[in-house]
N, C-alpha and C positions, 0 to 999 in steps of 0.2 A: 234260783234267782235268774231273772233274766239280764243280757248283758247291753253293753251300751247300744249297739247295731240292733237291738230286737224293736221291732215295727210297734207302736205306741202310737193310739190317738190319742186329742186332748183338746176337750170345748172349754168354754166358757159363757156367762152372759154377756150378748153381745154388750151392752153397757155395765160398769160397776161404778155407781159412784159411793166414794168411804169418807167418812169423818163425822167429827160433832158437829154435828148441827145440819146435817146434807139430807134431810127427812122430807123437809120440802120440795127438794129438787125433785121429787117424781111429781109431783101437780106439777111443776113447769113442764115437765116432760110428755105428760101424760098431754095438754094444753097443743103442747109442739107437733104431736100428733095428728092432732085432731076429736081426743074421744071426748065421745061427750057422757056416754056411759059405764059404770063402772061397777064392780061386786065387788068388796075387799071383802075377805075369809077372814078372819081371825074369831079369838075366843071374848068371852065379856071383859077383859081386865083393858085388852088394848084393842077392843070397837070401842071404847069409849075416850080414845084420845085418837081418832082418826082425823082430825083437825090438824095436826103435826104433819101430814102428807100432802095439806093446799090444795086437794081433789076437787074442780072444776066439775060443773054440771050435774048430772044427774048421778049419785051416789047412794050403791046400794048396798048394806051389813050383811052377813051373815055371821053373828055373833056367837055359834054356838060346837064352835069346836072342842072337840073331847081329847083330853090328854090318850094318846095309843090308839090313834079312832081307828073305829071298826066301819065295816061294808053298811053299815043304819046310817052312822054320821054321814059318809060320804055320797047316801044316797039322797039324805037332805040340802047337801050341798049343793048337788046337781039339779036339784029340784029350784032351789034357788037359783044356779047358773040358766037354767031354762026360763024360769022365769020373767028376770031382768035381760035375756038376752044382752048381756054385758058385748060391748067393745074391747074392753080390759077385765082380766083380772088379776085383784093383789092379794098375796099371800102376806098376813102381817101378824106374826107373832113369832113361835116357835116353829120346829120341825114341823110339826104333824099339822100346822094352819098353811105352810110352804105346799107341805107335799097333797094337802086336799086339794090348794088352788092348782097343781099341776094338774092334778087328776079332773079337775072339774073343765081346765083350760083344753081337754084332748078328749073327755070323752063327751061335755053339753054338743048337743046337737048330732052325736055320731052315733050309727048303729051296731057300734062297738058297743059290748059291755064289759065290767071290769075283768069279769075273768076271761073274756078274750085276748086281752089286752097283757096280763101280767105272762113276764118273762122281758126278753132281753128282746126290741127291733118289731114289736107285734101292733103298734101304734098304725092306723093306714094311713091315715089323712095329716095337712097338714092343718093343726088347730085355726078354729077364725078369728079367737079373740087372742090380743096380744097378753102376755104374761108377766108381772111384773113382784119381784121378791124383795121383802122389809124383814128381814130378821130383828125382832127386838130379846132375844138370848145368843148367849155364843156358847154354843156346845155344836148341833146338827151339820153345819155348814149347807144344808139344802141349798139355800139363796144360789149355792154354787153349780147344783149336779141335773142331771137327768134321771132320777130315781126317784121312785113315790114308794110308801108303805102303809098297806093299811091292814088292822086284824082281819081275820074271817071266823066269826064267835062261834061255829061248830066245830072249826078245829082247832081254832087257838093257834093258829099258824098265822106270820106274817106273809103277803100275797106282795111280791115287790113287781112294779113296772120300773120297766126301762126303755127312753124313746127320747132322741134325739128333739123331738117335738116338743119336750118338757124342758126344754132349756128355758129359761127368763131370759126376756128382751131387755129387760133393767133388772140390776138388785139396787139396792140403796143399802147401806148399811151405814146406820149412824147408831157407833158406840152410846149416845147419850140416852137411846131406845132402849139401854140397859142396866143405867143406874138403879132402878126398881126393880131389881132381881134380888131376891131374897139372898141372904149370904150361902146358907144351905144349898138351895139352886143354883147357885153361881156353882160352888164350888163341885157340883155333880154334872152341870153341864159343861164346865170348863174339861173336867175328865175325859168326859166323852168325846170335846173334841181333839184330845190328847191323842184321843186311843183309835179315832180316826187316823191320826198322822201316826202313831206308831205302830197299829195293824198294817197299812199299807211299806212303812218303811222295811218291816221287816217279814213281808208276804211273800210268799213263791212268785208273784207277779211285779215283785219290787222293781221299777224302773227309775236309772238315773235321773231321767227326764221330773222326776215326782219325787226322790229323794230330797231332794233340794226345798221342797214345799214341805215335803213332811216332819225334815229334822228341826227346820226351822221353828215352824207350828209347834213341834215339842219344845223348844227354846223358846218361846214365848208363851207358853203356858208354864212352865218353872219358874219364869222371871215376874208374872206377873199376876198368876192366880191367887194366890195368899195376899197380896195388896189387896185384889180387888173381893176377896172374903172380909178382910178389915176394915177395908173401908169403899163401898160400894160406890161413892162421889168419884174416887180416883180416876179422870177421865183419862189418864194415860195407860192406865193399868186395864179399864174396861176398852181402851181402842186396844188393846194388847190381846188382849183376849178376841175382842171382834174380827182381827187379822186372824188371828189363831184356828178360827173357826171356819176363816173363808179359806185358808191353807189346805183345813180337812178336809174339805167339801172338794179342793181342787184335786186331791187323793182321792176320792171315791169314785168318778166316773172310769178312768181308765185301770185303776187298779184294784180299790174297793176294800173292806175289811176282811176279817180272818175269823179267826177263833174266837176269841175274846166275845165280839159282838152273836158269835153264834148262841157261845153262854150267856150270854144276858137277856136274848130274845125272850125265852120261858120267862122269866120274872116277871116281866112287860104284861107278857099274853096273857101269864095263868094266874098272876097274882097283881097285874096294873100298878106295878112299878116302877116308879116312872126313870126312863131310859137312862137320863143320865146318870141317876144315882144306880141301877143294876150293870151298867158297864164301871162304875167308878169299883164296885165290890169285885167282880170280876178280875177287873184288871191286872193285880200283881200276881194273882196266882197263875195268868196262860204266860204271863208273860215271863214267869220265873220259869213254865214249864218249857216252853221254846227254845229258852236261854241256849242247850245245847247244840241247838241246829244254828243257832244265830250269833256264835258269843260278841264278834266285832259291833253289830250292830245292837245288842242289846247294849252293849258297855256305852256305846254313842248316845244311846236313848237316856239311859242314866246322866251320863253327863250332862245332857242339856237339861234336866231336871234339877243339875245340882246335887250330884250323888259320885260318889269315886264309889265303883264297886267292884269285887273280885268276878272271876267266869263262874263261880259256883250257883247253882238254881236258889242257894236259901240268902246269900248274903243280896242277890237281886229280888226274891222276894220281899227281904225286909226291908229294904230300901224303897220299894215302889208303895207295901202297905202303908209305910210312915208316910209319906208324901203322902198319900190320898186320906189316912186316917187326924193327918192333924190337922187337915182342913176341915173337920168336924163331922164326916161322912160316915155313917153308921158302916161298915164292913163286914156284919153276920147276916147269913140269913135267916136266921131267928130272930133279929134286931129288926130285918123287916117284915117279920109275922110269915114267912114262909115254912108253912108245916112239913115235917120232918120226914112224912112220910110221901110226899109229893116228890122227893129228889127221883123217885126213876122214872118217872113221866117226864120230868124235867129233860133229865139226862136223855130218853128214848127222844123226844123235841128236836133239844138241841143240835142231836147226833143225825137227825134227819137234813140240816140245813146244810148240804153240800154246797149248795152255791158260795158259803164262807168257808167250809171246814177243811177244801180244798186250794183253797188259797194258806192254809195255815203251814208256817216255817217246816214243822212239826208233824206227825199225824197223829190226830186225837179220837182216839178209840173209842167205843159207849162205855168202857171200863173207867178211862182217862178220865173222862167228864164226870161219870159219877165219882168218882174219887175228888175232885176239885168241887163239885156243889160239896161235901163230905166237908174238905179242909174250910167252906167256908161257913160253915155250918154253926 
């Protein structure tokens, strides 16, 4: 762990604006500017309420974002970003409609390609169109970071850029974007943004600076996930969440996940599972396996959950399973049709993602990992 004096950046979108009902405020804003042109990214469920964002002048969709998108999506999207020559573009749904519009916002018009670009500061230019982020789930916290992801479907590997260039000029986040999230959903993307803030809280890169965001975020996801599983209207429980989310996202730029999210990648890639329910499965067993490099701050993470639990790896297993299984979240990988014989391609995957596996409390062996696909099996 790093200590209080260890050197730490930390961006933000230069504007956030949060609350029910604040979805319009980007048309004012957007108006305030000047543009008169615009692409918003999202998928067909929310291009079809983009009336909720008050978008002046000339407004272009691109409605066909894919859950895990790959290098095809993203190249239609650019194709559409060239096209409309946008002023703006808005990322309006989940993760993966956030992190197309960054991608389409740095590389339309540049003679960058995408895999020039992926890794960490490889961005040249600085984008021409301004960037603007609407989350209507809280699991990702994109709206928050400088990180894109997208498949690469001959290897089934996730390709991540990282460029300061991909920050949003505005997010908007209005919780009321989210009362239409299935209960299921809620409760897998709620996880994920759990596991956002507690991969980072308890990562070899853990900064006090980002502590603060991350335990919180787990305190707010305890306190208010299972509300908003029962009752989806709860606008207090869904702003709880949509904090929660923006927390995690403020955790990933400078500190970023671990393990957890290494294991869950493969599910994504090889089986399109979708992210939040494959880090919700994940979840209790790295973080039970951790336990012994981290016990203070695991026992911290439990408590904000709502759990007293001993230092022992099984009594934090089972506490973190129940949390995540009462919220109705399938927890085997059988339950989600993942064949048995697929665990050591999985495990060879995951074991390849050093950029996370090295941030982990812990170190997670290709033994380790097949052994944990194994216990969820």
């Amino acid at each position: 762990m790093v200590s209080l004096d260890s050197p730490i950046t930390v961006v933000r979108p230069h504007l956030i604006e949060f609350g029910v009902g604040t979805a319009g405020k980007l048309g004012a804003w957007a108006t305030s500017k000047g543009y008169s042109r615009t692409l918003v990214i999202s998928d067909a469920f929310n291009a079809a309420r983009i009336d909720v964002l008050q978008l002046k002048g000339e407004v272009s969709v691109f409605s066909d974002v894919t859950p895990e998108p790959d290098i095809a999506n993203l190249d239609k999207v650019l194709a559409a970003a060239e096209a409309t020559q946008a002023e703006l573009i808005v990322g309006f749904g989940g993760g993966s409609a956030m992190d197309l519009a960054k991608l389409a916002a740095v590389l339309a018009g540049s003679q960058q390609t995408l895999h020039e670009v992926v890794g960490p500061n490889k961005v040249q230019r600085a984008r021409k169109a301004a960037l603007a982020q609407v989350p209507t789930t809280s699991g990702t916290g994109s709206e928050a970071g400088i990180r894109a992801l997208v498949t690469d479907p001959e290897t089934k590997a996730k390709l991540a850029v990282e460029s300061l260039h991909m920050l949003a000029d505005i997010a908007v986040i209005d919780p009321s974007l989210t009362f239409s999230v299935p209960a299921r959903t809620t409760a897998a993307t709620g996880v994920d943004a759990m596991a956002h803030c507690v991969e980072a809280f308890t990562s070899r890169k853990a900064h006090p600076m980002i502590d603060m965001y991350a335990i919180e975020g787990t305190r707010l996801v305890g306190k208010y996930l299972a509300r908003a599983v029962r009752d989806g209207s709860d606008a207090e429980a869904r702003a709880g969440l949509s904090l929660a989310s923006l927390y995690g996202g403020f955790c990933l730029g400078p500190v970023n996940t671990a393990g957890g999210h290494a294991l869950a990648y493969p599910l994504g890639t090889r089986w399109h599972i979708a992210h939040g329910a494959a880090n919700a499965l994940i979840f209790p067993h790295v973080l039970a396996f951790n336990t012994p490099a981290v016990p203070e701050k695991t026992k911290a993470v439990m408590e904000a959950l709502g759990y007293d639990t001993s230092d022992t790896v099984q009594s934090v297993f089972d506490a973190a399973y129940a949390f995540c299984a009462e919220l109705g979240i399938e927890m085997t990988l059988s339950g989600l049709g993942v064949p048995e014989n697929d665990l050591d391609a999985m495990a060879d995957d995951a074991f390849a993602i050093r950029r996370l596996l090295d941030n982990n409390p812990r170190d997670l062996t290709r033994t380790d990992i097949r052994s944990i696909y194994e216990a969820a099996y």
